[in-house]
C-alpha positions as CSV (number, residue, x, y, z in Angstrom):
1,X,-9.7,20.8,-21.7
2,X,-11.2,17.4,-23.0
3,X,-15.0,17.3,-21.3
4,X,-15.6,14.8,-19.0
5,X,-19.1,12.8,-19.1
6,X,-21.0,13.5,-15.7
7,X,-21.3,9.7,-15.5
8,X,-17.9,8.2,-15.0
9,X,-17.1,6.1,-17.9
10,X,-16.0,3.2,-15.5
11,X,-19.6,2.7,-14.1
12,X,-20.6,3.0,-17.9
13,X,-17.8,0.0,-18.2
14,X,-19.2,-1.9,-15.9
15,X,-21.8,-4.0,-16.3
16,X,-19.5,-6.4,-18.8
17,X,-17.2,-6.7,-15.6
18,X,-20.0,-7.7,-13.5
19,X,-21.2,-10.3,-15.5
20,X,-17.4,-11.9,-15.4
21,X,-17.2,-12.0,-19.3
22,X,-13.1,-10.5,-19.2
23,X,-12.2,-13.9,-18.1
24,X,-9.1,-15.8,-19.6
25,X,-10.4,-17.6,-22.9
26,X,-14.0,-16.1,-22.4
27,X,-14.0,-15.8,-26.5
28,X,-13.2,-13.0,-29.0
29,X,-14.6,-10.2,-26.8
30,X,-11.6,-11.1,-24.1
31,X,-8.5,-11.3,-26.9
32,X,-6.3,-9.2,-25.0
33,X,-2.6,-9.0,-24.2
34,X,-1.4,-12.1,-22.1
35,X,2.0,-13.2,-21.1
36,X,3.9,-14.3,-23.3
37,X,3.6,-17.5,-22.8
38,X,0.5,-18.7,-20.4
39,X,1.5,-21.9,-20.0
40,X,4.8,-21.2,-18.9
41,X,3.8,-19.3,-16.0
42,X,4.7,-21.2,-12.3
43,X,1.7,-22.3,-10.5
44,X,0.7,-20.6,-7.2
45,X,-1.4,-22.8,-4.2
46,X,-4.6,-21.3,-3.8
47,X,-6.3,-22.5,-1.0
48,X,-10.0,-22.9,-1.1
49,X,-12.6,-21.0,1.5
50,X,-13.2,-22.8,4.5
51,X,-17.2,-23.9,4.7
52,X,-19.0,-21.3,6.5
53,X,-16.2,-19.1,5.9
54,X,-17.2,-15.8,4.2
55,X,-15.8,-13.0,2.1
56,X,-14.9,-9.3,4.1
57,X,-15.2,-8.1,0.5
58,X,-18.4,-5.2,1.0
59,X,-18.5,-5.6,4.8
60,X,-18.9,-2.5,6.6
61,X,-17.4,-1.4,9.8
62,X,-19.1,-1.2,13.1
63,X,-20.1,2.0,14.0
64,X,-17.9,3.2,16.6
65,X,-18.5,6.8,18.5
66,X,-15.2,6.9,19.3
67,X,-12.3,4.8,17.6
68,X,-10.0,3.6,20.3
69,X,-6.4,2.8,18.8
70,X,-3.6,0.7,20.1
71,X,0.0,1.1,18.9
72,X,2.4,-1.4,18.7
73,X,6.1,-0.2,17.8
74,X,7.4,2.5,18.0
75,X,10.7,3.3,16.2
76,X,10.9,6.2,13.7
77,X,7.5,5.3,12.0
78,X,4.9,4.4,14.8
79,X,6.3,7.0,17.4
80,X,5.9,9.7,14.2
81,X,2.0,8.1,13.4
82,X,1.3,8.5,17.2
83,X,0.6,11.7,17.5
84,X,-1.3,12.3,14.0
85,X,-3.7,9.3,15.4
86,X,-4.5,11.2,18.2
87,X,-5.1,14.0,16.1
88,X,-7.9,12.9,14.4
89,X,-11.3,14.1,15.4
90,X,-13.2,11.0,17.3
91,X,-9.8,9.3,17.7
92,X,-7.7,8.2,21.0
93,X,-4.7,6.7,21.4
94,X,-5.6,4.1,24.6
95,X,-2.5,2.0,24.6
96,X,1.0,2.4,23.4
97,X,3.7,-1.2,23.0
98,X,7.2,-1.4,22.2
99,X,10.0,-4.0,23.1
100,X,11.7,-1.2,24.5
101,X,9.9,0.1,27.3
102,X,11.3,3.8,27.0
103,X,9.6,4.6,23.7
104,X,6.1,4.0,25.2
105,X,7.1,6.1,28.0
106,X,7.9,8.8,25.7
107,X,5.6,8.5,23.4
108,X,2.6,8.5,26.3
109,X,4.2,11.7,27.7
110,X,4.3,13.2,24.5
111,X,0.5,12.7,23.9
112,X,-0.1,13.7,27.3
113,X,1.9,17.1,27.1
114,X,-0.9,17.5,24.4
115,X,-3.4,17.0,26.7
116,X,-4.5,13.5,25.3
117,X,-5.8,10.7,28.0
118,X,-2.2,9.3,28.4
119,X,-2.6,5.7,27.0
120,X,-1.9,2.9,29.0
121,X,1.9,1.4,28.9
122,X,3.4,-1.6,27.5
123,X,7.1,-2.9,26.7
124,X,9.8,-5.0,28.0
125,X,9.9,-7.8,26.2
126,X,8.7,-9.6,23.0
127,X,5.2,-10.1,24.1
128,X,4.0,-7.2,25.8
129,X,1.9,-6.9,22.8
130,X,-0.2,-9.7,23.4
131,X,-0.7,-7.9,26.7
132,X,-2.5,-5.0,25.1
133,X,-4.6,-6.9,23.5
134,X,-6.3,-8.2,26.3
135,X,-7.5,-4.8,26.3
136,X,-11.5,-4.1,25.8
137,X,-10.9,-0.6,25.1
138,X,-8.6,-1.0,21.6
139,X,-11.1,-1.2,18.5
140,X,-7.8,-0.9,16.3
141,X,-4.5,-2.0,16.2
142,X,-1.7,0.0,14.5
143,X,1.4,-2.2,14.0
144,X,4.8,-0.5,12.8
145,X,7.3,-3.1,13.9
146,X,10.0,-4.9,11.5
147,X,8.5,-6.6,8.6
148,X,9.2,-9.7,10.1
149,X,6.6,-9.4,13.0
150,X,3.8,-8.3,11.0
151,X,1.9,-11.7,10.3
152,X,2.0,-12.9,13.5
153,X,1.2,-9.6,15.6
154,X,-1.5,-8.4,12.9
155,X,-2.8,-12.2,13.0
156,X,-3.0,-11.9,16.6
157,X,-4.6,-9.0,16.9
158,X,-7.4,-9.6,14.0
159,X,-7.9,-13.0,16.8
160,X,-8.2,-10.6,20.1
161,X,-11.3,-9.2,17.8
162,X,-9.5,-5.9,16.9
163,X,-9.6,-4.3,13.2
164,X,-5.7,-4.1,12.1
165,X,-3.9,-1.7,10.3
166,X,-0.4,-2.7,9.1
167,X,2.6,-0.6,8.1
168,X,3.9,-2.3,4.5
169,X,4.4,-5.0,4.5
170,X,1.4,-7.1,5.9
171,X,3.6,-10.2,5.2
172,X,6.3,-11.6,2.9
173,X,5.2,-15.0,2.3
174,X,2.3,-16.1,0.4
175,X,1.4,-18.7,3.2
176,X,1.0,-15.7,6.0
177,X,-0.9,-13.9,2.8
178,X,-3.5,-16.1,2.8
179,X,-3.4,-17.2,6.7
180,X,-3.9,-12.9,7.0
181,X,-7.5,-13.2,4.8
182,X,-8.7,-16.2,6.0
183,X,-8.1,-15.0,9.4
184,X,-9.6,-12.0,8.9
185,X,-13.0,-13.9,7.0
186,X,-13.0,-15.7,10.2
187,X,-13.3,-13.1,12.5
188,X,-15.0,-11.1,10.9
189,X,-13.2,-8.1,11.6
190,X,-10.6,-6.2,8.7
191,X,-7.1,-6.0,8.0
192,X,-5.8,-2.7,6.1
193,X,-2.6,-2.0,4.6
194,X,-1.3,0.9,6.0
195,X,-0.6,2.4,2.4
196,X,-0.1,6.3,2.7
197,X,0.5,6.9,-0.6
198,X,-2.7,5.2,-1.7
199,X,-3.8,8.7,-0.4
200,X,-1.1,10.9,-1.9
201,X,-2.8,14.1,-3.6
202,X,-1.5,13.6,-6.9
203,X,-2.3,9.5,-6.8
204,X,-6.2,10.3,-5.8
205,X,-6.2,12.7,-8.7
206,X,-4.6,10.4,-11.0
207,X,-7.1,7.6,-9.9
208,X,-9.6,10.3,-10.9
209,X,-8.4,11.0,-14.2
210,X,-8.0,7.2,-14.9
211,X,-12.0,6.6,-13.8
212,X,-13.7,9.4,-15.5
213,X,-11.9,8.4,-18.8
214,X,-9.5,11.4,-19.6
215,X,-6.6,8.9,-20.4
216,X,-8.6,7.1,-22.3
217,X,-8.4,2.7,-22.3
218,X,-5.5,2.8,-19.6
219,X,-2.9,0.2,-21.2
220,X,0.0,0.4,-18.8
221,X,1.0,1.8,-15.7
222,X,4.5,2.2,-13.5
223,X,4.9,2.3,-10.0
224,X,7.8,1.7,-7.2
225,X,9.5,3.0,-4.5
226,X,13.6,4.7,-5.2
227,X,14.9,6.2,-2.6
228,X,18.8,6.0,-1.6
229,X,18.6,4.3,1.5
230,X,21.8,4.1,2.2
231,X,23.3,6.3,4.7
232,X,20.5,5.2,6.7
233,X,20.9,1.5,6.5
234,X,24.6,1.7,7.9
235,X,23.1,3.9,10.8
236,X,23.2,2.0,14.2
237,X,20.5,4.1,15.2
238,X,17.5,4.8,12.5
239,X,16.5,1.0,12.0
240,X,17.0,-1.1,15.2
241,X,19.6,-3.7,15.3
242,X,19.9,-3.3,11.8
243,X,16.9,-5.4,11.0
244,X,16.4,-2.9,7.3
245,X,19.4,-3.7,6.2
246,X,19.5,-6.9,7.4
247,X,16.6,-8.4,4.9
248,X,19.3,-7.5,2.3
249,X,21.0,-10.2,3.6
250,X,19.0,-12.9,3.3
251,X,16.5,-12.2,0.5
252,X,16.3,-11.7,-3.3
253,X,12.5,-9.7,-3.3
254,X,11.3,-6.8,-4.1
255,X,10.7,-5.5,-0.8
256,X,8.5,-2.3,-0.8
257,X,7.0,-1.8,-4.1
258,X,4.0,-1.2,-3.2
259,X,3.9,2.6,-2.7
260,X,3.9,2.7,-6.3
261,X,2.1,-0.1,-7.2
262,X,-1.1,0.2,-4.7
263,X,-1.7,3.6,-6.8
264,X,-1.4,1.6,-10.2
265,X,-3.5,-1.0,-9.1
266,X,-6.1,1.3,-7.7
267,X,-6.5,3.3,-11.0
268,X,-6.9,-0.4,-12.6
269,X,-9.6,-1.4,-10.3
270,X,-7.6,-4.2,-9.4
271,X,-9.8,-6.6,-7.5
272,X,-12.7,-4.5,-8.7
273,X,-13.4,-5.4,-12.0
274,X,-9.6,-6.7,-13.1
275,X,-6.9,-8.2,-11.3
276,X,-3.3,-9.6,-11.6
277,X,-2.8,-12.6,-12.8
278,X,0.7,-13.0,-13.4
279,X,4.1,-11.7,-12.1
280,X,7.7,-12.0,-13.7
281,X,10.7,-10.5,-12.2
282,X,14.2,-9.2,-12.9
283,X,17.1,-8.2,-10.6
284,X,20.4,-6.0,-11.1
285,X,23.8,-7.2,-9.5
286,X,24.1,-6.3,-5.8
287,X,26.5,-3.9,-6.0
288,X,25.4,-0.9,-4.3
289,X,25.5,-1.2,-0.2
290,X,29.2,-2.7,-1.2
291,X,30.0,0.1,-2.6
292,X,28.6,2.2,0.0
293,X,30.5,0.5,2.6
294,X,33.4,0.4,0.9
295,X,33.7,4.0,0.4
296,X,31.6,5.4,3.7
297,X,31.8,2.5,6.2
298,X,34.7,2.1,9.3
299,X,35.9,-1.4,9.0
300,X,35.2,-1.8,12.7
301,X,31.5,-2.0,11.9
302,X,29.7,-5.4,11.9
303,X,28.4,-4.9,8.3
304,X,31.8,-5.9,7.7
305,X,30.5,-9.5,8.2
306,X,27.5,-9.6,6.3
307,X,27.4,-10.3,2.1
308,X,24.2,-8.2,0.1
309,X,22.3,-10.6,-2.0
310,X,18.9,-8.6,-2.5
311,X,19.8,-6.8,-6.4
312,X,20.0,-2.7,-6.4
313,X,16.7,-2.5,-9.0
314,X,14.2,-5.2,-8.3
315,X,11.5,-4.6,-11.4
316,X,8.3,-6.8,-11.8
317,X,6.2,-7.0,-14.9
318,X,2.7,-8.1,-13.5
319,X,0.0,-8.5,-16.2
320,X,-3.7,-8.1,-15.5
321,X,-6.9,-10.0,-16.4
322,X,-7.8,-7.1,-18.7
323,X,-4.1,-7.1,-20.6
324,X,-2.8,-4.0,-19.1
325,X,1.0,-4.2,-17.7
326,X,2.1,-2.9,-14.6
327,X,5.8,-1.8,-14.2
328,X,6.9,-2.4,-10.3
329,X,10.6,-1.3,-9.3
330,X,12.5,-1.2,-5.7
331,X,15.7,0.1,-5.3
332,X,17.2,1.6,-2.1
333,X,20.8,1.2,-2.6
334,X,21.7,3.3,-5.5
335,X,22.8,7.1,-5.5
336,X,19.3,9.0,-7.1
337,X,16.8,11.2,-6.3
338,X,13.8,9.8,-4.9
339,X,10.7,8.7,-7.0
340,X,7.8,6.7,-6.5
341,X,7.4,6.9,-10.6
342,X,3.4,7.0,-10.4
343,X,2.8,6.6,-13.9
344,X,-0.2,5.8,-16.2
345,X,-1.1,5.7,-19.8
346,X,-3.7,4.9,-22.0
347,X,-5.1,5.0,-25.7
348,X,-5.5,9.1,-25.5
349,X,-2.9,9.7,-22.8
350,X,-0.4,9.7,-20.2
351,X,0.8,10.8,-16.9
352,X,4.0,11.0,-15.0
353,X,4.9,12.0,-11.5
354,X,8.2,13.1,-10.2
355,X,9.6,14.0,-14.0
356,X,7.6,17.2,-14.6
357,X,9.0,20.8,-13.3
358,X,5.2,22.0,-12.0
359,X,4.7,23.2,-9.1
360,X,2.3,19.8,-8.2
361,X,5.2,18.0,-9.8
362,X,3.9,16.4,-12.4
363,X,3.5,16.2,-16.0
364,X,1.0,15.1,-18.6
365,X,0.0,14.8,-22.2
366,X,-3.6,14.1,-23.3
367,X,-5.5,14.5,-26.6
368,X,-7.2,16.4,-27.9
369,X,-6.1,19.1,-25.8
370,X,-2.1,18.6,-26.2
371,X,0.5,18.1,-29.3
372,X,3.2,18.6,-30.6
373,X,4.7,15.8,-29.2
374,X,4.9,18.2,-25.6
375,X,4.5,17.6,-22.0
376,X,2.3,20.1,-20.6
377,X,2.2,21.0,-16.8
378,X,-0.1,18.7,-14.5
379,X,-1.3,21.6,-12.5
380,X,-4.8,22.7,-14.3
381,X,-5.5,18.6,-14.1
382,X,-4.6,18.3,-10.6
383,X,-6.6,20.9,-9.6
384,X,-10.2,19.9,-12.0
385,X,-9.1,16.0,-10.4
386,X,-8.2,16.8,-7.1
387,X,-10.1,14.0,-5.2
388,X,-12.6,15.0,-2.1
389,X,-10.5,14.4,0.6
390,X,-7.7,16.6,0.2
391,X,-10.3,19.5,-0.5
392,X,-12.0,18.5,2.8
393,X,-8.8,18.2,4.9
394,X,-6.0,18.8,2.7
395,X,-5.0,21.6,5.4
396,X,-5.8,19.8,8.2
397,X,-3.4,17.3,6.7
398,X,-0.7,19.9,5.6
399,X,-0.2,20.8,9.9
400,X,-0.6,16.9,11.2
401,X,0.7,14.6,9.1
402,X,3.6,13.5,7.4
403,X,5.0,12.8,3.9
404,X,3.3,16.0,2.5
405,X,0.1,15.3,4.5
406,X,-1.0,12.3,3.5
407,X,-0.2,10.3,6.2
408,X,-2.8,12.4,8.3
409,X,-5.1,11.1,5.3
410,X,-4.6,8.0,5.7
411,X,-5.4,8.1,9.0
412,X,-7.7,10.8,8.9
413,X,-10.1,8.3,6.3
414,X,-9.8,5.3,8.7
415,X,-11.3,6.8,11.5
416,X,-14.0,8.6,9.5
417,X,-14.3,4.9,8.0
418,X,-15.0,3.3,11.5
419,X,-16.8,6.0,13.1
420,X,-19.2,6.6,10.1
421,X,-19.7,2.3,9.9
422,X,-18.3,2.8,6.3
423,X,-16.8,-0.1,3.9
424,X,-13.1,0.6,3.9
425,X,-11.2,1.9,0.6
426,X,-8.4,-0.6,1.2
427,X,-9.2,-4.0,2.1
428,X,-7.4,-7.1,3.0
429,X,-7.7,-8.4,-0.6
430,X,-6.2,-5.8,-1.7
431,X,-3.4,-5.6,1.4
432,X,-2.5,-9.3,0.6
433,X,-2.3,-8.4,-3.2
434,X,-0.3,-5.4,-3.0
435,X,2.4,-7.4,-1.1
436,X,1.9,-10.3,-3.1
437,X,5.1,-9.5,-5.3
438,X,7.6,-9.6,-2.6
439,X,7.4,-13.4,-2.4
440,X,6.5,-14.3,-6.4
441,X,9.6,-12.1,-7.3
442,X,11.6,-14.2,-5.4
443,X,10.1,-17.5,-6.9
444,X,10.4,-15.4,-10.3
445,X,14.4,-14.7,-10.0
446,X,14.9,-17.9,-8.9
447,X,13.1,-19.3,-11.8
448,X,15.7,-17.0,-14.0
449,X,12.7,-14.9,-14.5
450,X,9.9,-16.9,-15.2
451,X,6.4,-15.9,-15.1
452,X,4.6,-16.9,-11.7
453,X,0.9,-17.0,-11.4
454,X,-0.5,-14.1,-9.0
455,X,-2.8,-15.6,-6.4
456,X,-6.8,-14.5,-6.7
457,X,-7.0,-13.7,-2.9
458,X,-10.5,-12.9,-3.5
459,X,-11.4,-16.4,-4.6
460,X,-13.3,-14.7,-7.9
461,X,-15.3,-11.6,-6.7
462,X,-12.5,-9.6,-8.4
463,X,-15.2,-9.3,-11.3
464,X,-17.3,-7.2,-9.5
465,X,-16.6,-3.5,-10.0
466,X,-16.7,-1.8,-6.5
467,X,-15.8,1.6,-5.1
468,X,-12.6,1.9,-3.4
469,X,-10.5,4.8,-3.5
470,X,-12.5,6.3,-5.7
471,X,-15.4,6.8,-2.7
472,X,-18.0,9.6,-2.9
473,X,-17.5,12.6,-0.4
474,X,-18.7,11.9,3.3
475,X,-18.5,13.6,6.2
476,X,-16.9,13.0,9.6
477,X,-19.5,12.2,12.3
478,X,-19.6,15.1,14.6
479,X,-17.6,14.6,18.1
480,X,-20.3,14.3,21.2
């Protein structure tokens, strides 16, 4: 197997970052691969930083003893997260909110059967979540409603002086984007993007592979979410009042590419030494929920009334700083197997998820040890990669979390974050980034395609190479 330098060859790499000389027409030494055409791209507003305003970017949490966590929603996704939050050594679940007051009641007797402090009750109506967070005993807010209460409820609670953790995505319109970071600069407190499969086992390994150089200069990477969708959009029961399937309704984006994009990005050191800089996007016909209904759907059901507009494979072509291309697809309305893609290549290699027949699922081809033009099982990598948290609580994770454990991660790593006064892995520069492409795909199609310019939400400190996902091992504070 090739031999891996004991100092990663991205710290070696970075010094040239630091200094900020892979900036656009910084000479010979920064002729990379651009868009097409530059000057065709569609400007993008970028407010500037309010005086006395400040960047979150290498601010450390608080240290908290304990971390005291209020939920608000709890359909499918918070009610499931509930219980793995109270899992988490150091961690309690102190208030629980949903419109409807019966999933908080459940959800509280559920912890409680546990023997968790049953967390104090909110629901009812629209704002019982500004109730909670009245609350002095909530040091973070989870928020797992529809995606069209995220800004506002995460924007609140990042005001009531609570750290925020947002199910994807944080927002869908590059105004809320930037109100989200310049809220957060303001109070001084962060906003995360609750992006699981930032933690995924073989994602953390292929961030490790990326960093320590085995792929050699990464080039290109490919990330989305596919998953058919479909049977559970036309549910009346798995996404309340429809709002899901609703959004295809009444939008054109690419909605939730960011479980395979954040990966990408993260293996790029995007905001960390490169970033995006612009975004073009194509869309297929909207043909599949159509079809679905057609074939599946009683004609006494109210999707009867409503006309799909949002196209079966969203795909965005987002170019970086450096010249590398990302490849960013959605598609939830077509019959396949699911994928998150999770793909990376460089000058002396590449790696694909979800295409290989190993048992870790994935597949990869690297010189000098491979040819013959032959994938080779990922396996042997994944294990020599395999990042420090899922050796630490990769079982832990396997009995409380979801998604193959790395929800448990996810949260596992927050906590350890606050309790330990840590910098977190994922910040809100990279929160508002990563969702960045739902509204420029939108201002892309209806452009016919067009290149749009990708906001620098970190007004410039992008240059600066920085640890992220890629952390050092650390321990858990012990429980008093």
């Amino acid at each position: 197997m090739l031999e891996i330098p004991a100092v990663s060859r991205r710290l070696l790499l970075g010094g040239a970052l630091a200094t900020g000389a892979v900036m656009a027409g910084a000479g010979a030494g920064a002729a990379h691969a651009a868009p097409a055409d530059p000057a065709a791209a569609l400007p993008v507003a970028s407010p500037r930083r309010a005086r006395g305003q400040k960047t979150m970017t290498g601010v450390p949490f608080a240290v908290h003893e304990t971390v005291r966590v209020g939920l608000i929603g709890l359909g499918n996704r918070g009610s499931g997260m509930g219980e793995g939050w109270a899992a988490v050594p150091g961690c309690r679940v102190t208030a629980v909110c949903d419109t409807r007051a019966n999933r908080a009641k459940n959800l509280a007797d559920r912890l409680a059967a546990r023997g968790e402090p049953r967390p104090a009750e909110y629901g009812g109506s629209d704002d019982a979540y500004a109730q909670m967070l009245r609350r002095d005993d909530i040091d973070l807010v989870y928020i797992a409603t529809p995606w069209e209460f995220h800004h506002r409820q995460g924007k609140d609670a990042l005001l009531a002086g609570k750290h925020v953790i947002v199910e994807l995505p944080v927002a869908t319109e590059l105004d809320e984007l930037w109100d989200l970071v310049d809220t957060s600069e303001r109070t001084r407190r962060h906003l995360l993007l609750a992006e699981n499969c930032s933690y995924g086992r073989n994602e953390l390994a292929m961030l490790k592979m990326a960093h320590d150089g085995l792929l050699g200069d990464v080039t290109n990477g490919h990330g989305g979410y596919l998953h058919d969708l479909r049977s559970l959009l036309f549910s009346d029961t798995y996404y309340t009042d429809a709002w899901r399937r609703l959004w295809h309704t009444r939008s054109t984006a690419s909605f939730y590419a960011m479980h395979g994009l954040a990966p990408v990005a993260a293996a790029m050191d995007i905001n960390r030494g490169d970033r995006m800089t612009a975004l073009r996007a194509t869309a297929t016909a909207p043909k599949g929920l159509a079809d679905y209904r057609e074939r599946f759907v009683d004609r006494s059901h109210p999707s009867w009334k409503e006309t799909y507009i949002n196209g079966d494979l969203v795909t965005c072509l987002i170019d970086t700083a450096k010249g590398r291309v990302i490849r960013a697809e959605h598609d939830v309305s077509s019959p396949r197997p699911y994928s998150r893609i999770n793909s990376l290549a460089g000058s002396r290699g590449i790696f694909e998820d979800y295409a290989g027949t190993s048992s870790t699922g994935g597949r990869i081809y690297v010189e000098p040890d491979h040819g013959g033009h032959s994938w080779r099982d990922f396996d042997a990598y994944r294990k020599e990669f395999d990042h420090w948290l899922w050796k630490k609580i990769g079982d832990d994770a396997a009995n409380n979390g979801g998604h193959g454990g790395m929800d448990y991660v996810l949260q596992w790593r927050t906590v350890q974050l606050m309790r330990a006064g840590l910098v977190p892995d994922i910040d809100v520069y990279d929160s508002a980034t990563w969702c960045a492409p739902i509204p420029l795909s939108v201002m892309s199609l209806a452009a016919g395609g067009r290149p749009v310019e990708v906001p620098d939400f970190t007004r410039g400190s992008w240059v600066n190479l920085r640890t992220g996902l890629d952390s050092r091992e650390s321990s858990m504070p012990p429980v008093a």
